[in-house]
KEVEX-439483 format. One line per 3 residues: number of its first residue (from 1); for each residue x, y, z of C-alpha. Coordinates in steps of 0.1 Angstrom, whole numbers, m for minus. Each point is the difference from the previous one (the first is absolute). Layout:
REM residues N
NUM	X Y Z ~ ...
This chain:
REM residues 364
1	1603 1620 249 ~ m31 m12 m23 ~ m26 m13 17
4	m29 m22 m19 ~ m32 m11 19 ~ 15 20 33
7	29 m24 3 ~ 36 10 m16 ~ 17 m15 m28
10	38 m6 8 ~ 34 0 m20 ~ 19 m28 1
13	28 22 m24 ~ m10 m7 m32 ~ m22 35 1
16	m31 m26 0 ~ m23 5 30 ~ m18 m28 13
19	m26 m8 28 ~ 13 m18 29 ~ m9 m35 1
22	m26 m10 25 ~ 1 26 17 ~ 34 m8 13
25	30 27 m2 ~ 18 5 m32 ~ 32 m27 m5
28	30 19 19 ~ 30 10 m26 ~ 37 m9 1
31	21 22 27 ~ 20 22 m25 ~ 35 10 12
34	1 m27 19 ~ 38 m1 m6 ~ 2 35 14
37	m7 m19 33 ~ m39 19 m4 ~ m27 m23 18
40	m28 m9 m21 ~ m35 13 7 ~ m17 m20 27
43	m26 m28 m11 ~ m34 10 13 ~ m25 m33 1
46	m34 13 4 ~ m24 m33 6 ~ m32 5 m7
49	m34 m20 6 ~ m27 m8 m25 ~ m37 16 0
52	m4 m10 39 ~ 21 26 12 ~ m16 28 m24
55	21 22 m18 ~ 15 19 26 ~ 31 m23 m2
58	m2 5 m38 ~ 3 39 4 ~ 27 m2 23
61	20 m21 m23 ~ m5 25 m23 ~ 10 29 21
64	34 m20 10 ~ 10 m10 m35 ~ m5 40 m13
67	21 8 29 ~ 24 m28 m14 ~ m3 17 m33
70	6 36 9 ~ 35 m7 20 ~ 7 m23 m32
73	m6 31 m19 ~ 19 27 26 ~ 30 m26 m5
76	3 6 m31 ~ m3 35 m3 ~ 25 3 24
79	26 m26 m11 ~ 30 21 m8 ~ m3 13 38
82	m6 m34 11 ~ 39 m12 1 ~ 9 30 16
85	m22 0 25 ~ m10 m36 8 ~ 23 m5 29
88	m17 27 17 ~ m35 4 11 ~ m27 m8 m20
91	m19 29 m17 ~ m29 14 20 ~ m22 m13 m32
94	13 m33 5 ~ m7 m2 39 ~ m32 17 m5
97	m9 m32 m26 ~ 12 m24 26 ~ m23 13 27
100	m27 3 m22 ~ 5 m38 m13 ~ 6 m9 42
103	m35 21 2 ~ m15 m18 m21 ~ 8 m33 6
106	m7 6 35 ~ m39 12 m12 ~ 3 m35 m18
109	8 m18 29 ~ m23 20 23 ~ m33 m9 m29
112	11 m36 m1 ~ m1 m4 38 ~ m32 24 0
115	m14 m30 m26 ~ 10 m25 21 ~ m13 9 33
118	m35 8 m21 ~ 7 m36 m12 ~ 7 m12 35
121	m34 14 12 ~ m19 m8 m24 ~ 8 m33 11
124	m3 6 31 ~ m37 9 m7 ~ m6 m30 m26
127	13 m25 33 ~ m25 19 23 ~ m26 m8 m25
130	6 m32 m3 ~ m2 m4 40 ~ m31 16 m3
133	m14 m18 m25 ~ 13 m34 15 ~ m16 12 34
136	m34 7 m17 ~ m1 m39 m15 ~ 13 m15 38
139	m23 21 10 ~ m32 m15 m23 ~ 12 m29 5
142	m4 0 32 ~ m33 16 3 ~ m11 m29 m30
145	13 m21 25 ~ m18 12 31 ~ m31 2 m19
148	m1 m37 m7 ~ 12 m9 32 ~ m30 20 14
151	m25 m17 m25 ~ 15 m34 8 ~ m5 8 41
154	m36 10 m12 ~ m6 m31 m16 ~ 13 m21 25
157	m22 19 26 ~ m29 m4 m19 ~ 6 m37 m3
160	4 m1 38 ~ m29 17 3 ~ m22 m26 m23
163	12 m27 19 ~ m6 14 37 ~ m34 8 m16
166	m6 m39 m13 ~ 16 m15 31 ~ m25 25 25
169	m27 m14 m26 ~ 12 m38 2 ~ 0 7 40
172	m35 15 1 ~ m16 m29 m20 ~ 20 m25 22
175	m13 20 29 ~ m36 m3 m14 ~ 0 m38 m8
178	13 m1 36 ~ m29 21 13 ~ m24 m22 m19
181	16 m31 5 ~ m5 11 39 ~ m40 12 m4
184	m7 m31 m14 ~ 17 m20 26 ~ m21 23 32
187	m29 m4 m21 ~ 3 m36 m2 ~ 9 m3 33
190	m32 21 10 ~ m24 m24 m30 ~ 17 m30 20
193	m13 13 34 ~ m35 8 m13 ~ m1 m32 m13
196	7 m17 31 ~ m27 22 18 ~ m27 m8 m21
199	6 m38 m4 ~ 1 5 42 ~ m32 14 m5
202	m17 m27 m24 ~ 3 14 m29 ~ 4 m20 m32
205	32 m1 m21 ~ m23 18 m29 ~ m15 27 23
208	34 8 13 ~ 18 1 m40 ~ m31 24 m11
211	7 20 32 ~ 38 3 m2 ~ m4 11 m40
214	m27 26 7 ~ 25 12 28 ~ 26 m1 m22
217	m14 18 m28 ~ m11 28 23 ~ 38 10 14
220	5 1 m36 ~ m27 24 m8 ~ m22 m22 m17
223	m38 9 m6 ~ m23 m20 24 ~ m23 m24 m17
226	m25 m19 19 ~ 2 m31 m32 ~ 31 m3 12
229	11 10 36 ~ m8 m18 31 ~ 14 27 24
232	m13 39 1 ~ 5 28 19 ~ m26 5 31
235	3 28 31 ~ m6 m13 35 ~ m21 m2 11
238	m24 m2 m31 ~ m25 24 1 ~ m40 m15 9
241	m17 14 m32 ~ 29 3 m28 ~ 15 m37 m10
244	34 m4 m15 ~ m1 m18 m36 ~ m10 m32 m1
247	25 m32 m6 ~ m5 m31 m14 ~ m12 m31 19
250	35 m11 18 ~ 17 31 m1 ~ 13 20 33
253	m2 38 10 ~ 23 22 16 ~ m6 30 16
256	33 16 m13 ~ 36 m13 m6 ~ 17 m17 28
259	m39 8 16 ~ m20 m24 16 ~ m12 m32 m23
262	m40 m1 m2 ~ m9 m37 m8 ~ m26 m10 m27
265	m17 m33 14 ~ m31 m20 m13 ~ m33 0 23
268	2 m38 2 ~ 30 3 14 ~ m7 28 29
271	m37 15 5 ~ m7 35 4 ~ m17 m6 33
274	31 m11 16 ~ 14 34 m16 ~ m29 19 10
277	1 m20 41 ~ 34 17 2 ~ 0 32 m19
280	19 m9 m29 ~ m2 24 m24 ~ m8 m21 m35
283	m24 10 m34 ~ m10 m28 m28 ~ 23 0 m31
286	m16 20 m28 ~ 12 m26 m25 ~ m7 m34 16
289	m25 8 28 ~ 12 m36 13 ~ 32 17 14
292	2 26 24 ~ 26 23 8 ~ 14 6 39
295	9 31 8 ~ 22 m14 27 ~ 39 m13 1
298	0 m34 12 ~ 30 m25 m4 ~ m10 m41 m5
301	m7 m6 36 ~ m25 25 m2 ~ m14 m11 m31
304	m6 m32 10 ~ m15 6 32 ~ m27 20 m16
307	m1 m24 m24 ~ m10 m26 28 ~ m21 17 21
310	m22 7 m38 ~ m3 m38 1 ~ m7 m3 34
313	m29 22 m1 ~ m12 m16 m29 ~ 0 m36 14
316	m15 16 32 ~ 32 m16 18 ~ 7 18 36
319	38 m16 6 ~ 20 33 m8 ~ m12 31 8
322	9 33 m19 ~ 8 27 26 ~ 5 39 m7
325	29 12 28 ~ 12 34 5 ~ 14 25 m28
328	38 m8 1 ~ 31 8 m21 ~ 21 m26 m18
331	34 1 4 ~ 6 14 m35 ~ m20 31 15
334	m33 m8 m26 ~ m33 m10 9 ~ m13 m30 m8
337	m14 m33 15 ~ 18 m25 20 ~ m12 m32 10
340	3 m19 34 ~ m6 m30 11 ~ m18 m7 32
343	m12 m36 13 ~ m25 0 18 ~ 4 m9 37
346	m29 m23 5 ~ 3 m33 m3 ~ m33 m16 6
349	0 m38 m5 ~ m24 9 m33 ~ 29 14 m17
352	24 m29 8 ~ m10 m20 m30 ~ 16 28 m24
355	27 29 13 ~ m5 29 12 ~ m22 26 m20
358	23 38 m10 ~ m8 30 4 ~ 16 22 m27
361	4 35 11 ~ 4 31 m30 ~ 20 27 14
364	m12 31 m22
């Protein structure tokens, strides 16, 4: 058989040999002797696939329709022995071509399941890879997810955090203003009470305003200005050579905060005899030597007692006496002076024009 390109050319019986068609197997002939009661050859279909099965199936076609072709030809060669023989057994040539074509075919059926189980797993593999690749964007997405849930958290945490922050600021200032709002009150409460002292001690409204500012200015660490103060700091008790600075006419000392008051009076008012008669400790004010300053506390009473025993002595009057009793405490627990009244227990008839003279005892 002729064979062009390695595939055979084929007779159709017109002695003109032709390529199969496709690749397909070669158009079966016409049974001859079919009136003899001779069975025609048997029709062999050989399917094959296109380029995707390869050309295994397009050998094996080949391989069956040659086989086809050689039993066409033993046929003919043996045709006058064919009647004779055609109710027996086939020819051992003829069986051998049949297992041969069964063979083959077989090999045929054996590639195209071969091709299809490849086929099978390679989808198989292209399904796993699509689960894989469908895990790995679940998976991102998730993570993308997660990412800006975190961030959101982050920022909402942050916001909490700036507004804990402003609301312990807003609570800090409210707590300062309350602070404030509460020194201020204790330290009007405490301007009140020296007010009340001093006007119980005969000061004037103007002497006590300069003193409460000066006092003022000084819890407020103010700079002391004697232009401008009428209260200053003085130890007690005052030293006999060294002088504390010296205020203006009307102004009061103290000897130290909450300390004992030293009052600033004028000479006309109280003399320095009566101070010196009882041991008062006193010095002239370096400013206006017409005031003098008392190194003693005293409240009104006592004031005025020394006040009145400075006139008495100056009108040379002998109705109240001015007596100097025994050191004694006051109840507060400072030392000071205390006056008590005594009458006198004579009653002459000289006195019983006018009443009875006083005796005003100091208690030191």
């Amino acid at each position: 058989m002729p064979y062009y390109n390695d595939y055979p050319y084929y007779n159709y019986g017109n002695n003109y040999y032709y390529p199969p068609p496709g690749g397909l197997s070669p158009p079966p002939t016409r049974p001859r002797a079919s009136s003899h009661g001779r069975m025609g050859d048997p029709t062999v279909n050989v399917y094959t696939t296109g380029n995707d099965r390869g050309r295994a199936y397009d050998r094996l076609a080949d391989e069956i329709a040659r086989l086809k072709l050689d039993a066409e030809r033993s046929r003919s060669r043996h045709d006058h022995h064919a009647m004779s023989h055609y109710h027996r057994s086939p020819s051992p040539t003829m069986a051998e071509l049949r297992r041969d074509l069964e063979r083959k075919e077989r090999e045929l059926h054996e590639e195209r399941d071969r091709a299809n189980a490849k086929d099978h797993e390679k989808d198989i593999i292209q399904r796993w890879e699509n689960e894989q690749a469908e895990k790995k964007r679940k998976e991102k997405e998730r993570e993308k997810a997660l990412k800006e849930k975190i961030e959101a958290d982050a920022l909402l945490e942050k916001e909490k955090e700036e507004k804990a922050y402003k609301e312990f600021e807003l609570l800090q200032a409210k707590k300062k203003l309350e602070e404030k709002e509460k020194k201020e009150k204790k330290e009007k409460e405490i301007e009140e009470a020296n007010r009340e002292m001093l006007r119980r001690l005969g000061y004037s409204e103007n002497q006590i305003e300069r003193s409460i500012a000066v006092d003022k200015k000084k819890r407020d660490g103010g700079s002391f200005n004697n232009n401008t103060t009428n209260i200053i700091q003085y130890p007690t008790p005052p030293p006999p050579a060294v002088y504390p600075p010296q205020p203006h006419p009307g102004e009061i000392i103290v000897s130290r905060p909450g300390g004992v008051i030293y009052p600033r009076a004028r000479t006309h008012d109280i003399s320095v005899d009566v101070l010196d008669k009882f041991g008062i400790g006193w010095r002239y004010d370096a400013v206006d030597p017409s005031y003098i300053i008392i190194y003693r506390e005293m409240d009104q009473h006592t004031f005025e007692a020394l006040h009145q025993e400075t006139k008495r002595l100056r009108k040379g009057s002998k109705g109240t006496v001015l007596k100097i009793e025994g050191k004694k405490k006051h109840s507060s627990g400072l030392d000071g002076l205390r006056i008590v009244r005594h009458r006198s227990k004579s009653r002459s008839r000289s006195h019983s024009h006018g009443r009875d003279p006083e005796v005003i005892v100091v208690n030191r």
